[in-house]
N, C-alpha and C positions, 0 to 999 in steps of 0.2 A: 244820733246816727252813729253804728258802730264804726271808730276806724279802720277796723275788718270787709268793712258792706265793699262789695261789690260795684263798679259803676254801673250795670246792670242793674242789683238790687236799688241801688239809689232811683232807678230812672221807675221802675217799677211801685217804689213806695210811693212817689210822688205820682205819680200815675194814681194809684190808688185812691188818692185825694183831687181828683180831676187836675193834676197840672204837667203843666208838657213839661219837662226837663231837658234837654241835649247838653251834648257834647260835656261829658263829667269826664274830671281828670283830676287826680291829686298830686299835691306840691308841698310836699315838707307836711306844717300840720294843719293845711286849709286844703280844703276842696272848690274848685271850680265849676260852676253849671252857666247853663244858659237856660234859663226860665222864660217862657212864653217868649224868645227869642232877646233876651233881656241881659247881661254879664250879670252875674250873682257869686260873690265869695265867701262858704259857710267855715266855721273853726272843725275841725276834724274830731276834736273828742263832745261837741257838743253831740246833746239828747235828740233823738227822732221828733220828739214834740216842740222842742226845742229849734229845731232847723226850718220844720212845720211853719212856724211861730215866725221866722225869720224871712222863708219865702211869702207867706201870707201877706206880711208888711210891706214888704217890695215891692211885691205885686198893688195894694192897698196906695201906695207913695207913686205908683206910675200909672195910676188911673185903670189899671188892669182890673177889673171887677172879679177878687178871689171867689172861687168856687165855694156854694154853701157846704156846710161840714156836714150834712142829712143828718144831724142829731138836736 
């Protein structure tokens, strides 16, 4: 995810991928969400697939059933 993205764009990509996102904020070089209403903190120069990768598993470890990828 670009250090540049937008809290919008962020909520948006994730959207993308069926998952709710709120409240993004960034702090130094981590980004803060709240996932399916969940605390989540990504590294800021990490990859979109990469961050993907990161909510999926969170989501995966808190019984959250991740959205199928339709591929």
């Amino acid at each position: 995810m670009s250090r540049y993205a937008s809290n919008q764009e962020v909520v948006r990509f994730f959207a993308a991928h069926g998952i709710e996102v709120t409240q993004v904020r960034r702090e130094g070089g981590l980004r803060h969400l709240r996932v399916h209403d969940l605390p989540l903190t990504l590294p800021m120069p990490a990859s979109a697939d990469e961050c993907l990768r990161l909510v999926r598993e969170c989501l995966a470890r808190t019984a959250v059933p991740p959205p199928s990828s339709g591929q």
